[in-house]
C-alpha positions as CSV (number, residue, x, y, z in Angstrom):
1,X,0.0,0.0,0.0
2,X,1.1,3.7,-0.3
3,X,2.0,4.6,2.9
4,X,2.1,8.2,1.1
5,X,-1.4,8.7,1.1
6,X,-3.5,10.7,4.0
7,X,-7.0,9.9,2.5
8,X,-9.0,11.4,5.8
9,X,-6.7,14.0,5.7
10,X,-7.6,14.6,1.6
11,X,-11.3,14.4,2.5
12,X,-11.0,16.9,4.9
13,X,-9.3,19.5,3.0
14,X,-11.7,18.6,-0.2
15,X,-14.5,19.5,1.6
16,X,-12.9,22.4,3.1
17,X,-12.1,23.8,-0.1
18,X,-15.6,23.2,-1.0
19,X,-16.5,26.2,0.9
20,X,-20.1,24.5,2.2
21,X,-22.6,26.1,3.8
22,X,-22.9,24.1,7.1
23,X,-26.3,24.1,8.9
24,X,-25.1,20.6,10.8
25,X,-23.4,20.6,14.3
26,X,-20.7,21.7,15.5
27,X,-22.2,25.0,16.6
28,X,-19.4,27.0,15.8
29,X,-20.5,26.5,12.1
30,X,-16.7,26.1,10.0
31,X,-16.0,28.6,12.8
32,X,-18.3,31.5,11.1
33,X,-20.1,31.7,14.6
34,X,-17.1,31.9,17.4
35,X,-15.0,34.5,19.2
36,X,-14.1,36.9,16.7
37,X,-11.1,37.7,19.0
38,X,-9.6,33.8,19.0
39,X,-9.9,33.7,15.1
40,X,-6.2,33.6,14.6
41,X,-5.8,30.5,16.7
42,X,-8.5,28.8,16.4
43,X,-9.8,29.3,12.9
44,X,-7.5,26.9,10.7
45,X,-8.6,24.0,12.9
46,X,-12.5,24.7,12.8
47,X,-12.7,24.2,9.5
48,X,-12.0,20.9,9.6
49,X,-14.0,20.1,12.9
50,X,-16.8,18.8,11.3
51,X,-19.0,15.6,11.8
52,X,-20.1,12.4,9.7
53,X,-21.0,14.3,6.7
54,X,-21.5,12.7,3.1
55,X,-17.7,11.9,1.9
56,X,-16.3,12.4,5.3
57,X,-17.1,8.7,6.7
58,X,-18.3,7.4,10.4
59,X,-15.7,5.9,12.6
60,X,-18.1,3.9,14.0
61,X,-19.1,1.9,10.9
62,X,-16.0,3.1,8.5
63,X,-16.4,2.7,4.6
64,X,-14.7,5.5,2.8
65,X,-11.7,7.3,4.0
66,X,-11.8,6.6,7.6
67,X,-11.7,2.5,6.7
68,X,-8.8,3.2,3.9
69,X,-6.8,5.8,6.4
70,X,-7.4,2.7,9.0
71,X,-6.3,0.1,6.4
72,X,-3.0,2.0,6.0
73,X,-2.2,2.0,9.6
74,X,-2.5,-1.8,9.6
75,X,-0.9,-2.6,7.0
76,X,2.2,-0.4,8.2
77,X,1.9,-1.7,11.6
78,X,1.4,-5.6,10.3
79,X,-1.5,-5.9,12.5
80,X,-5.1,-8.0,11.2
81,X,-6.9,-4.8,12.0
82,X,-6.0,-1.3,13.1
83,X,-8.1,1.7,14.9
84,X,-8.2,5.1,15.3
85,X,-8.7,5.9,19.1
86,X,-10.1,9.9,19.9
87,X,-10.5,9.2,23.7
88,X,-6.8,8.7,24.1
89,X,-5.2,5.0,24.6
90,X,-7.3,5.0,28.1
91,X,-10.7,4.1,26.1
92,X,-8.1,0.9,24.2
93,X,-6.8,-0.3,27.1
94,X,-10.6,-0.4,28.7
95,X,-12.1,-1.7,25.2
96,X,-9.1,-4.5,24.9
97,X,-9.2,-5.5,28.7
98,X,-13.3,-5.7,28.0
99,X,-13.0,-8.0,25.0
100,X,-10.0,-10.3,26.0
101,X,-12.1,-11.5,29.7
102,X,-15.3,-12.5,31.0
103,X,-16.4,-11.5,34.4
104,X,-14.6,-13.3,37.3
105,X,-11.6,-14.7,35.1
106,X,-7.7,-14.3,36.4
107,X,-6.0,-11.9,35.0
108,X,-2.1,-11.3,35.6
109,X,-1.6,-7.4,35.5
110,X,1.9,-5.6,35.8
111,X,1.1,-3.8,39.2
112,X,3.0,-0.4,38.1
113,X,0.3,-0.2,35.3
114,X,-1.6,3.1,34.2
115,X,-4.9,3.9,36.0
116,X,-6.6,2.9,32.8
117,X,-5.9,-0.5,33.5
118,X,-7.1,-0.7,36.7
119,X,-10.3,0.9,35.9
120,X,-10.7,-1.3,33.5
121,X,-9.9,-4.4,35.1
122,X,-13.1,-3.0,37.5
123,X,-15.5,-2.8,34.7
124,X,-14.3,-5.9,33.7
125,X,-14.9,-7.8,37.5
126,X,-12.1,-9.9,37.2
127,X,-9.7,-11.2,39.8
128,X,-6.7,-9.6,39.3
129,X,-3.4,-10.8,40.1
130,X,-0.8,-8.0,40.2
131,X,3.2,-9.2,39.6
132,X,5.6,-6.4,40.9
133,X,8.2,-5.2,38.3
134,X,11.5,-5.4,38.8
135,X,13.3,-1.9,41.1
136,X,16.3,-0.4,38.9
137,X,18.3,0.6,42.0
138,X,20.8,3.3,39.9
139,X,17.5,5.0,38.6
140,X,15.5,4.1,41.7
141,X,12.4,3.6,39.4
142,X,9.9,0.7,38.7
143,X,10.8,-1.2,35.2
144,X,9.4,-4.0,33.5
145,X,8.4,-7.7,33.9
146,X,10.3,-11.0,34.6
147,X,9.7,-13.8,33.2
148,X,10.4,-15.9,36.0
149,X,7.9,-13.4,38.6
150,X,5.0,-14.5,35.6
151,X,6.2,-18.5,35.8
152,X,5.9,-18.2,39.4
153,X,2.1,-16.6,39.0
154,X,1.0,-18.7,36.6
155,X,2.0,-21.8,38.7
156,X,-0.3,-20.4,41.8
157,X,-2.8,-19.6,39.6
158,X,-3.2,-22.0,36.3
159,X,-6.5,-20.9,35.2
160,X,-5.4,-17.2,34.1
161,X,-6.8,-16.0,31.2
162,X,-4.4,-12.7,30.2
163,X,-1.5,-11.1,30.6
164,X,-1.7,-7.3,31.0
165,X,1.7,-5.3,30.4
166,X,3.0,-2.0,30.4
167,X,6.0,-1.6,27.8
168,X,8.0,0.5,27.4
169,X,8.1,1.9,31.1
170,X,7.7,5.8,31.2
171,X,11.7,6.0,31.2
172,X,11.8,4.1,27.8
173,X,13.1,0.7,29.9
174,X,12.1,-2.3,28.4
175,X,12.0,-6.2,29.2
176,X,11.9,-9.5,27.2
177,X,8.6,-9.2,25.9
178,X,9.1,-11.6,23.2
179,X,9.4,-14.7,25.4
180,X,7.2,-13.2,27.7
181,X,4.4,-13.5,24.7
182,X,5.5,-17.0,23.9
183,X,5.4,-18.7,27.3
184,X,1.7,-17.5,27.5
185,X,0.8,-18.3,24.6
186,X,2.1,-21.5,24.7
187,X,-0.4,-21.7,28.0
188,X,-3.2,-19.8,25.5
189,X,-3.0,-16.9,27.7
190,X,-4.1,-13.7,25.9
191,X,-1.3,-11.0,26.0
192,X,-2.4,-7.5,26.2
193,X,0.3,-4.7,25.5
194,X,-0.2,-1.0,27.2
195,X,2.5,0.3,24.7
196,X,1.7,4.1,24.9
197,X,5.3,5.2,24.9
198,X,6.2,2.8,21.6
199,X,4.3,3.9,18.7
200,X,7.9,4.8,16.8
201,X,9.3,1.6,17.8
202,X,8.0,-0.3,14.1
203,X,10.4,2.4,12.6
204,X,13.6,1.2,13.2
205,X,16.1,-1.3,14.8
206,X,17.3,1.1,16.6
207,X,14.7,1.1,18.7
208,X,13.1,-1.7,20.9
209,X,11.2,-3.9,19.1
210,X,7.2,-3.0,19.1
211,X,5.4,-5.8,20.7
212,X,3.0,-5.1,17.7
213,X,6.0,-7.2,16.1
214,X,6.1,-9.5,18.9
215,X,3.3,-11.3,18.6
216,X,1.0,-9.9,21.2
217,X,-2.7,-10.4,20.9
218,X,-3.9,-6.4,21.3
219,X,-1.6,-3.1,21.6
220,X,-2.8,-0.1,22.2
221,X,-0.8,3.3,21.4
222,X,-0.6,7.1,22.1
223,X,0.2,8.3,18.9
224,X,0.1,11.6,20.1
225,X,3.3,10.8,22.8
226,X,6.1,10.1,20.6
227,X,4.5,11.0,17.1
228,X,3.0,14.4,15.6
229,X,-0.6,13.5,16.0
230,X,-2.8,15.9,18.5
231,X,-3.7,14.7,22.4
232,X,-6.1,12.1,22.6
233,X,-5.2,10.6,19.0
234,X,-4.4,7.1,19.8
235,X,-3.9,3.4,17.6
236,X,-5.7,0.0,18.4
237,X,-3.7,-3.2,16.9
238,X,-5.2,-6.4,16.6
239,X,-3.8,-9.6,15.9
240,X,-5.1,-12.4,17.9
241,X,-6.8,-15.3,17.7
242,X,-8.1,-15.5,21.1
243,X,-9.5,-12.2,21.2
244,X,-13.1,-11.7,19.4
245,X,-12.7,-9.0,16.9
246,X,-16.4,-8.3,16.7
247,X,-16.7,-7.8,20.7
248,X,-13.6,-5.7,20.1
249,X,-15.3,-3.7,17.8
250,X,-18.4,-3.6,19.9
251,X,-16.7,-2.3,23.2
252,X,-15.0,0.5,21.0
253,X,-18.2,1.8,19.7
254,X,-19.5,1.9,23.1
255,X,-16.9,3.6,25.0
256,X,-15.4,6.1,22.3
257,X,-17.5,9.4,21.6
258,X,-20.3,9.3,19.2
259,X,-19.2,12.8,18.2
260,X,-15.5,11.9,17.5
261,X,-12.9,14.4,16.0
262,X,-12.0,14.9,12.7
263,X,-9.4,17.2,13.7
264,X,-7.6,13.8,15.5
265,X,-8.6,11.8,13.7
266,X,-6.9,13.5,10.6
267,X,-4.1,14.0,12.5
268,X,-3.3,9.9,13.5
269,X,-3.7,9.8,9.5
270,X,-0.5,12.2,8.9
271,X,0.9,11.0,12.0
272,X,0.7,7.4,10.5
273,X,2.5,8.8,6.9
274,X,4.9,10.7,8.9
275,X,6.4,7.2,11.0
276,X,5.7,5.5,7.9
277,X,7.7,7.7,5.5
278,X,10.2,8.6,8.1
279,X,13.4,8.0,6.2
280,X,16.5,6.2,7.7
281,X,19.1,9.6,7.7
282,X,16.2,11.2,9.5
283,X,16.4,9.1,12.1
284,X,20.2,9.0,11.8
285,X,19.6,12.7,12.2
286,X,17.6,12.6,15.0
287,X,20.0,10.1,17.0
288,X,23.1,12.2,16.0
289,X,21.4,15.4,17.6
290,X,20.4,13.3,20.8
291,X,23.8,11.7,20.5
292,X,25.7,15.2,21.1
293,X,22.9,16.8,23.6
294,X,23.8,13.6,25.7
295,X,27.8,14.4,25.0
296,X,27.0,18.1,26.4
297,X,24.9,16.6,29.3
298,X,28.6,14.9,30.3
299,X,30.2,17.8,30.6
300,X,27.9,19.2,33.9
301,X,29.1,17.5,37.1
302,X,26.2,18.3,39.0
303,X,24.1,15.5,37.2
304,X,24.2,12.2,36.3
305,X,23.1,10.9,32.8
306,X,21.6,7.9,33.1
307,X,21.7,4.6,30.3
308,X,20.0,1.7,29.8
309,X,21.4,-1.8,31.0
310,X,20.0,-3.6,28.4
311,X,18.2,-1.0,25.5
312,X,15.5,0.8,25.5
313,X,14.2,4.2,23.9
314,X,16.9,6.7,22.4
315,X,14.0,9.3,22.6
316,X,14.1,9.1,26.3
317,X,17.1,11.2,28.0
318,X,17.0,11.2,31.9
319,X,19.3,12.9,34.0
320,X,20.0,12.5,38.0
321,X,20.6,15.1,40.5
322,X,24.1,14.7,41.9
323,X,23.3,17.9,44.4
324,X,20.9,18.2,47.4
325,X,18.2,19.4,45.0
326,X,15.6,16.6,44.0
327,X,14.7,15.7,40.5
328,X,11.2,18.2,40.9
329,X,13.8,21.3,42.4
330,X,15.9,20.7,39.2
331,X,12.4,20.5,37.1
332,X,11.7,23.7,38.3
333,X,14.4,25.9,37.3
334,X,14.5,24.7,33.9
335,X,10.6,25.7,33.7
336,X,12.0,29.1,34.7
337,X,14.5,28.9,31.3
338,X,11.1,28.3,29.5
339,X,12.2,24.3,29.4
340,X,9.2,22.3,30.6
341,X,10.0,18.5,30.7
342,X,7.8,15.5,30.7
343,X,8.2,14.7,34.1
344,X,9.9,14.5,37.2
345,X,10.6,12.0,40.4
346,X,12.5,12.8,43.7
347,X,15.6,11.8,41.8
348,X,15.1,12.3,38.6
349,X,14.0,14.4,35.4
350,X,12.6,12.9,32.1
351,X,13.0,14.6,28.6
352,X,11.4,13.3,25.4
353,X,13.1,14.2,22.3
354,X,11.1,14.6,18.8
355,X,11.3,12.7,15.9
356,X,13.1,15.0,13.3
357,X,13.3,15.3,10.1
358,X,17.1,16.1,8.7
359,X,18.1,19.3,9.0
360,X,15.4,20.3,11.0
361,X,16.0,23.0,13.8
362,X,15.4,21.8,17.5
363,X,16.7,24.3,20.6
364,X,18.9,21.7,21.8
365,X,21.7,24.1,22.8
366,X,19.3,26.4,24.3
367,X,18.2,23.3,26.4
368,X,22.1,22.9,27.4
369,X,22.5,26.1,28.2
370,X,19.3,26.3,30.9
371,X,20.4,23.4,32.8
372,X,23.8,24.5,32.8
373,X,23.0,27.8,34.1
374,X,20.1,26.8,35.8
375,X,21.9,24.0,37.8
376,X,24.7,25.8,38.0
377,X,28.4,23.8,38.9
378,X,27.3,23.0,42.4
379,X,29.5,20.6,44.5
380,X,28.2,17.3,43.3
381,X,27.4,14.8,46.2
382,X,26.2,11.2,47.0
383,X,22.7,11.1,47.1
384,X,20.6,9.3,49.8
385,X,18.7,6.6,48.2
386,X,15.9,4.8,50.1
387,X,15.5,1.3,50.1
388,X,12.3,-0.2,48.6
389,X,10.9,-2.5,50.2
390,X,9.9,-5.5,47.8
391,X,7.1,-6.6,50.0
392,X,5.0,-9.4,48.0
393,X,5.7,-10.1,44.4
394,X,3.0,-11.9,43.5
395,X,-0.7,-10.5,45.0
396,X,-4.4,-10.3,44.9
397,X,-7.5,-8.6,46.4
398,X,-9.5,-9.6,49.4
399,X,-12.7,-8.4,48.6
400,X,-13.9,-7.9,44.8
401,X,-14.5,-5.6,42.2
402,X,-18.6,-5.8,42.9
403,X,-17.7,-6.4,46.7
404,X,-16.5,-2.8,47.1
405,X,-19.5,-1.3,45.0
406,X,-21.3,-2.3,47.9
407,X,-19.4,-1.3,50.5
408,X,-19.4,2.3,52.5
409,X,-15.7,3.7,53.0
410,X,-14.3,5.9,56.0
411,X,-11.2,7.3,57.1
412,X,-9.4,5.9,59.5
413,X,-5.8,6.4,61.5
414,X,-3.2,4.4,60.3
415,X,-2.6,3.1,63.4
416,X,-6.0,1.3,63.4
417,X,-6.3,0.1,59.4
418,X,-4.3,-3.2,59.7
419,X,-6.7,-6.4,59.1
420,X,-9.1,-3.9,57.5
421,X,-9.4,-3.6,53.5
422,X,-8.2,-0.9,51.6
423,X,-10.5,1.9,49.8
424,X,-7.7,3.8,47.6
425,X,-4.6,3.3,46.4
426,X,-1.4,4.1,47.7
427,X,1.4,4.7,45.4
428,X,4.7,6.2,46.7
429,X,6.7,8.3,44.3
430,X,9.1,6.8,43.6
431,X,9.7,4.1,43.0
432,X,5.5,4.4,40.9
433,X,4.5,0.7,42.1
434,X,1.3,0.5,44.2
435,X,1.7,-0.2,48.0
436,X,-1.9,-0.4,48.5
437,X,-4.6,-0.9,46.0
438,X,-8.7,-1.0,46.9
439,X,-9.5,-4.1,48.0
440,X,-6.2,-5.3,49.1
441,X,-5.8,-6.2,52.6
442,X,-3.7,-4.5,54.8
443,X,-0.9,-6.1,56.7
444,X,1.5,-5.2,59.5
445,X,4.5,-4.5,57.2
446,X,2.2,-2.4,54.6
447,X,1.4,0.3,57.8
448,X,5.3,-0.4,58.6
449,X,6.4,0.5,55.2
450,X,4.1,3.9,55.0
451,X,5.2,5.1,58.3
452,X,9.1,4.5,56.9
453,X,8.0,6.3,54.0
454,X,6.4,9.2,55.6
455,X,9.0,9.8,58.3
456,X,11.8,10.0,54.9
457,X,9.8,12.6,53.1
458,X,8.1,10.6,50.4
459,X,5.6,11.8,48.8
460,X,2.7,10.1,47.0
461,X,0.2,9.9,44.1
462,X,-3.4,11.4,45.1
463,X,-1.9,10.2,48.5
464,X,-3.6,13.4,50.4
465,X,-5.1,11.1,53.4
466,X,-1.4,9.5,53.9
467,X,0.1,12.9,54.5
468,X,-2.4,12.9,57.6
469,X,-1.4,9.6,58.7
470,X,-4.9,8.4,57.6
471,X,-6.3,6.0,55.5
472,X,-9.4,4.9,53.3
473,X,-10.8,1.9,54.6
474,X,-14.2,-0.2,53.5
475,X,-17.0,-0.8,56.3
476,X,-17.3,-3.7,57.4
477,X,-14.0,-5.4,56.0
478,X,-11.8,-6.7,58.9
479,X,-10.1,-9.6,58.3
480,X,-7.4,-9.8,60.8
């Protein structure tokens, strides 16, 4: 196929040019009815926002340029079908977690997961089983998935009917996926792939191989991370045989928006030419530029530029405080430069370079130059590392998905939650891997750990009843 063409894209500006008369929603009307005073920004775009108009196709029942721009990104991606997501990779990873499992099967989930997952292994009622990841002790994050920690589920619980896992990690690390895959499906265990950090990764060699490639059953995308496609515009790959299409399709017309944009939409169909026409000297370019930024980064001895033990994503550059300041201190005075980075932990801050095009201009110097000046050349020293505490590798919930519908929750003290079962989550950052999940019950050493925590300074994610030394707790579950 010609990876060349953008048909939704074409249809789009076809119509446009048309210079139709709309009396259909959107109410902003081509944008002849909106803020005269936000013309210049938002004008270009309005004329494009349309709906399912004659020529423009439905992305719920696709048979003119949506299916064809949809066709292309399969056949690019080698998948049996591909889909244009508008709710973001959150609505896929419900939609494939929906269509892979029946209500009250096992499902083995990588317990640093995104939040979509665990909503969606809710909606789903199954029984989870979450595997911790593996703890990188130099970058004192949470990375990917043994193989032996899923051997060792899969013999406590042989009836487990998917795999959930997140790859890459949000530092680009990455774990043997490929005989992860085979040794369930060997075992006919479905293997579902939250790859929202990976949609470059079919480009190249020089990137970790895309567990599209890999043999995984469903993986699910955010174009809009790592390609030039607008927030929200995700991809949907299918290629099982244990996972129903048609339910598939059914759960995706259900969850996504009857009302979807044509704005994303048309931009996943020139993000999908862009990775699929991206030339080998552009990435060459692209590495080179990253290659010398990383050089540059050397050269300040008040971080430390961390690497990959064993590959992982070139786009991803992460640097380590060697001073007193945390990761988020050194976060902030680059924000003050005007350099606003993807993220930052106690330790650490996260940068995610662009796919160029060669010879294209990027402000890499002017990048150097604000941490440099914004860091400064302070004394470097050894930084205090906690230790993480493993705890249990392998775990599940005492009380269920529908269990906790049912259930009132209060706040307790600390001090008086052990036995009882959990009503939020507790995830300290870092290392990013749950402590505490709803419906887990909470032990001796959990309470243990969170004090230890607290008393260092951690902080944690939507953690606001921890700072207080209190906890959400269900009525009526005490098991001890």
């Amino acid at each position: 196929m010609n990876q060349k063409h953008t048909p939704l894209y074409d249809a789009l500006i076809k119509h446009k040019n048309n210079k139709v008369i709309s009396f259909h929603v959107p109410g902003h009307k081509n944008g002849e009815v909106f803020l005269k005073e936000t013309h210049p920004i938002f004008q270009n775009i309005l004329n494009i926002d349309v709906t399912e108009l004659s020529g423009l196709d439905d992305l719920h029942s696709p048979s003119e340029a949506i299916l064809e721009a949809e066709t292309l990104l399969a056949d690019y991606y080698d998948a049996k079908k591909s889909f244009f997501l508008i709710n973001g990779s959150t609505v896929g990873n419900l939609a494939m977690i929906l269509s892979a499992v029946d209500e009250g099967d096992e499902v083995l989930v990588q317990r640093n997961c995104h939040k979509s997952i665990m909503n969606g292994l809710s909606l789903a009622n199954v029984k989870p089983i979450f595997i911790a990841p593996e703890f990188d002790t130099e970058w004192q994050v949470a990375g990917g998935l043994t193989l032996s920690r899923i051997k060792e589920a899969v013999k406590h619980y042989p009836q487990v009917k998917a795999l959930i896992v997140t790859y890459p990690n949000y530092y680009g690390m990455v774990t043997n996926l490929k005989e992860i895959i085979t040794f369930c499906h060997e075992r006919n265990i479905i293997v579902l792939v939250d790859e929202a950090h990976g949609a470059h990764f079919k480009r190249s060699k020089r990137f970790p191989v895309s567990a599209t490639e890999l043999g995984a059953d469903v993986v699910v995308q955010s174009a809009h991370k790592t390609l030039p496609a607008m927030t929200m515009g995700s991809f949907l790959h299918y290629n099982s045989e244990r996972v129903d299409l048609e339910r598939l399709k059914m759960f995706l017309r259900m969850l996504q928006s009857s009302s979807p944009s044509y704005p994303i939409m048309a931009s996943l169909d020139l993000a999908r030419k862009y990775i699929a026409t991206y030339e080998e000297e552009d990435l060459q370019y692209t590495l080179q530029m990253i290659s010398q930024f990383r050089e540059k980064l050397n050269l300040i001895p008040s971080i430390k530029l961390l690497s990959y033990k064993s590959g992982g994503d070139p786009l991803k550059v992460t640097i380590q405080s060697r001073t007193e300041w945390t990761g988020f201190d050194l976060q902030s005075r680059l924000e003050e430069f005007g350099i606003f980075t993807e993220l930052a932990d106690e330790h650490n801050v996260l940068f995610i370079f662009p796919l160029l095009k060669r010879g294209d201009f990027y402000p890499f110097d002017k990048v150097w130059d604000a941490i440099k000046k914004g860091i400064g050349e302070d004394k470097t020293s050894e930084r205090n590392f906690r230790e993480v505490t493993k705890g249990n590798s392998i775990s599940t919930l005492q009380m269920t998905y529908k269990e906790q519908q049912k259930k009132k929750v209060k706040i307790i003290p600390l001090s008086e939650a052990i036995g009882r079962v959990c009503a939020e989550s507790i995830i300290p950052y870092p290392p990013g891997i749950p402590l505490l999940l709803p419906g887990e019950l909470i032990k001796r050493e959990d309470i243990k750990q969170i004090l230890n925590l607290l008393e260092a300074g951690s902080r944690f994610q939507g953690g606001e009843n921890i700072m207080q030394h209190n906890l959400k707790v269900f009525v009526g579950g005490y098991y001890e």
